[in-house]
N, C-alpha and C positions, 0 to 999 in steps of 0.2 A: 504494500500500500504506500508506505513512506517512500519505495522510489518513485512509483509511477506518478506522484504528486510531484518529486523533485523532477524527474521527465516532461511532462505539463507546464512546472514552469518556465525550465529550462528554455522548452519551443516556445512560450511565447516573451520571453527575455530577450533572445537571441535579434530578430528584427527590431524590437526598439532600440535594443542596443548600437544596433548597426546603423538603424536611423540617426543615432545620437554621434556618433562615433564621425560619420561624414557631413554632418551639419557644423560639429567641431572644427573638420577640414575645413570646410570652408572661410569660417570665423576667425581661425589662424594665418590662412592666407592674405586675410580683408586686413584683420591685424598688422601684418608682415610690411605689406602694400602699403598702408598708413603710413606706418614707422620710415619708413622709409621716404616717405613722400615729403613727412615732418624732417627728416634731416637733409632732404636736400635743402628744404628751407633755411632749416639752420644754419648750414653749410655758405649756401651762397651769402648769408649775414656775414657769418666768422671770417670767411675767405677774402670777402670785396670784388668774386668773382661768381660769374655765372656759372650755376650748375646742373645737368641736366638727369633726369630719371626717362629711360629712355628702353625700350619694348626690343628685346633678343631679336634681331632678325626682323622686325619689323612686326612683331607678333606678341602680346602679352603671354599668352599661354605657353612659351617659348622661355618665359624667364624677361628679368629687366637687369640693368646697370646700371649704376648711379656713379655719375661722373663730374670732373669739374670741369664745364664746355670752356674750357681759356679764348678759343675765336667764336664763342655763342654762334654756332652754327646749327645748334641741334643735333648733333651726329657726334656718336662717339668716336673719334679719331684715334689712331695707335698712340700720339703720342701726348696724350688726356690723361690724368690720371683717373682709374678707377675706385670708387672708396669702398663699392660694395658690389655682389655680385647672385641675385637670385637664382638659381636654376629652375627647368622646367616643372610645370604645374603636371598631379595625377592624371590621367586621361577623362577621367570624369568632370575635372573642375575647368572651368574655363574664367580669362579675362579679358574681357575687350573696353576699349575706350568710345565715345562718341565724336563726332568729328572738333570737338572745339578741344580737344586733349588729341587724340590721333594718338603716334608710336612716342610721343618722347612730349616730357611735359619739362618744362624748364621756369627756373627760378634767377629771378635780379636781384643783384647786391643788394637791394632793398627791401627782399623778401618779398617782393609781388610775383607772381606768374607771370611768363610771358615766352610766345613763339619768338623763334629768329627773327632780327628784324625790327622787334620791339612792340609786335602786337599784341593785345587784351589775351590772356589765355582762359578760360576758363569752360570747364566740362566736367562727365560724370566718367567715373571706370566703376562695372560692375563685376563684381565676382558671384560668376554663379555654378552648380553641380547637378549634372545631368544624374537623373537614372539610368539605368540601363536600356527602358524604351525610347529616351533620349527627350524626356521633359524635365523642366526647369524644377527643383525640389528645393532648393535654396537659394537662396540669393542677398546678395549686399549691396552696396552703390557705396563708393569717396566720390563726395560731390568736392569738386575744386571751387571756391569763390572767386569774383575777381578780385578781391586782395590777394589771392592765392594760398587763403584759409583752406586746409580739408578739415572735412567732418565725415564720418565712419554714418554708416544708416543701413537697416534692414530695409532689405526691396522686395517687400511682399506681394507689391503688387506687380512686380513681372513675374516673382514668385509663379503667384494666381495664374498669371496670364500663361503662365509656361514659355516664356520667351526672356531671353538674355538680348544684352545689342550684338549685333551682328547677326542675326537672327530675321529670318524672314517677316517682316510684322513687328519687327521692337521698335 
């Protein structure tokens, strides 16, 4: 009796727990992202130079670099130094940006966002994880202000929608 009770619970533990488990992923990821996004800001204060957080390959899901852009070009160059370096996301999690962020979000000595160039930067990168039938089960958004404040948020409602950006309908 007392195993088939522990068997019972066991199966029904085991999917929440997995639910919980990859929901975590995702949360650490958005975390990660943040952090990161916060110290480029700091960065280009401390430095008096432009610094850029900028998408592996042209691809957030690919991983990012965080670098000091010395000629604010946007583009990590060989000879830029790199302060930090994320590697590729699980196959279930995905990041993408909207077009006012794109692959590389860059910050001024003055800690404002801003593209190459010197234009207004400001957009959303959401982090989200597919299921296996390949709908949206989590999701986050770093909204960039244009001060080039981030702020961390639950995106429940592409959540709901089952759509991330880049996503047919997002």
């Amino acid at each position: 009796m007392a195993v088939s009770l522990v068997a019972l619970l066991t199966t029904l533990a085991v999917p929440s727990f997995e639910d919980l488990r990859k929901r975590h992923g995702v949360t650490v990821v958005a975390e990660q992202l943040l952090a990161d996004i916060k110290r480029a800001r700091i960065e280009a204060m401390l430095r008096g130079k432009p610094v850029a957080l900028a998408a592996t390959g042209d691809n957030w899901r690919k991983g990012w670099r965080l670098v000091v852009d010395s000629n604010a070009n946007g583009r990590v160059d060989s000879s830029e130094p790199v302060l930090r370096t994320r590697g590729p996301l699980p196959p279930e999690q995905q990041v993408s940006a909207n077009a006012g962020i794109g692959n590389t979000l860059g910050y001024r000595p003055d800690g404002r966002s801003g593209q190459p160039g010197g234009a207004l930067q400001m957009g959303t990168l959401r982090i989200c994880e597919r299921t296996p039938a390949g709908h949206i089960r989590h999701a986050h958004a770093i909204v960039i202000s244009a001060t080039g404040r981030a702020r961390l948020t639950r995106d429940r409602e592409r959540a709901a929608r089952g759509a991330c950006a880049g996503d047919p309908g997002s």
